[in-house]
N, C-alpha and C positions, 0 to 999 in steps of 0.2 A: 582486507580485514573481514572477516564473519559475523555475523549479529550473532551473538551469543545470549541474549534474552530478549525475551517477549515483552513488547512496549505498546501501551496504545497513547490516544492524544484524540481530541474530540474537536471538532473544528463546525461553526455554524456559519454557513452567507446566506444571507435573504430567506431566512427562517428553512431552508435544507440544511440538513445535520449530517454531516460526516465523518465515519469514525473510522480513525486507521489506525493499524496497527503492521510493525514491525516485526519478524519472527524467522529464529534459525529456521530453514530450508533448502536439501540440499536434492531436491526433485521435486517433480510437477505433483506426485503423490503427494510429499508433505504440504505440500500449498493447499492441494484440493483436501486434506483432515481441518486444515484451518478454516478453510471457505465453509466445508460444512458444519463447521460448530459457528461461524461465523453468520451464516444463514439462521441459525436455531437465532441468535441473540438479536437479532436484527431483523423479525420478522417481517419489518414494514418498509426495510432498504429494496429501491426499484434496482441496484446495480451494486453488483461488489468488483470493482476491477483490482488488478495485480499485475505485480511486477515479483520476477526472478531471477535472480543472477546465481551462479552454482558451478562447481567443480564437474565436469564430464570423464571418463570413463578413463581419457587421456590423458586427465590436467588440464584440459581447454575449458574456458567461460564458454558454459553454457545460459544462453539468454532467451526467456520467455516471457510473455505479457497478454491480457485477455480486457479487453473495455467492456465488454458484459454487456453491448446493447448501446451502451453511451456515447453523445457527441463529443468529438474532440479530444480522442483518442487517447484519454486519460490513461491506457496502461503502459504506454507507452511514455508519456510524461514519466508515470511513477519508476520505469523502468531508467530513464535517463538522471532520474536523482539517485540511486542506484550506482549506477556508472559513474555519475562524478563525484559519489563519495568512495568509488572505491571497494563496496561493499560486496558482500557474497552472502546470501539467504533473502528472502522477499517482504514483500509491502503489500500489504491489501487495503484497500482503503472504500467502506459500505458508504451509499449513500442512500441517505430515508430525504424523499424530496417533497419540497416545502410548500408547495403551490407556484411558485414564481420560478419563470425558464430562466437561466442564467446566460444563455446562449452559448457558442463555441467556446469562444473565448473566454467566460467566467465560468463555465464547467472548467476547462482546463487549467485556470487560475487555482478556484477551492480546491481540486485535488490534488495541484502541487502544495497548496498551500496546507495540507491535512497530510501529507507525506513527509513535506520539511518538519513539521510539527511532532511527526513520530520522531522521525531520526533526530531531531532537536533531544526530545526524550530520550532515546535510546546515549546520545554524547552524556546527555544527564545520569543517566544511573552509569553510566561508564567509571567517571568520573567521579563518582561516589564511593568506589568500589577502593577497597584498602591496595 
């Protein structure tokens, strides 16, 4: 299935704010138009990672993922929620960090947790839809 509309969902742990959002992509270009209007909005995020899953030239899943810098390999996480929903276009998920480290493991917790959160969203407006 394809994300066919743009979703965001806002997700806060221990006062770091992370916003993601969901959006048809069907190349690493349309990722990087998002990431840079995503930059613009989110001046003060230390790390935007991503995940993309997408059609290739052949009809093969093509799969790409960037953690920006980040411990605990969050684009990857966001790439495997992706996967097991089946999905094709990408996830980006900004975080603005809060003062407190969350360490591996709770980095890699909020941004599954701010990805289930889009795609939660994105079933919502699905589901809305006549």
């Amino acid at each position: 299935m394809r994300i066919s509309a743009e979703v965001e969902f806002k997700h806060t742990v221990e006062r770091s704010r992370f916003h993601a959002v969901a959006f048809p992509a069907d190349s690493e270009d349309a990722v990087a138009t998002v990431l840079k209007r995503k930059r613009s909005e989110h001046r003060k995020a230390n790390h935007h990672c991503w995940a993309l899953r997408c059609r290739g030239h052949a009809g093969e899943v093509v799969e790409r993922s960037k953690d920006d810098g980040e411990v605990g390999h969050p684009g990857r996480v966001l790439l495997e929620l992706l996967r097991r929903e089946e999905l094709e276009g990408a996830l980006l998920v900004s975080r603005v960090f809060g003062g407190v480290k969350l360490g591996v493991g709770g980095v890699s917790r909020a941004f599954r947790e701010a990805g289930e959160g889009a795609l939660a969203a994105l079933a919502g407006t699905a589901a809305r839809r006549p």
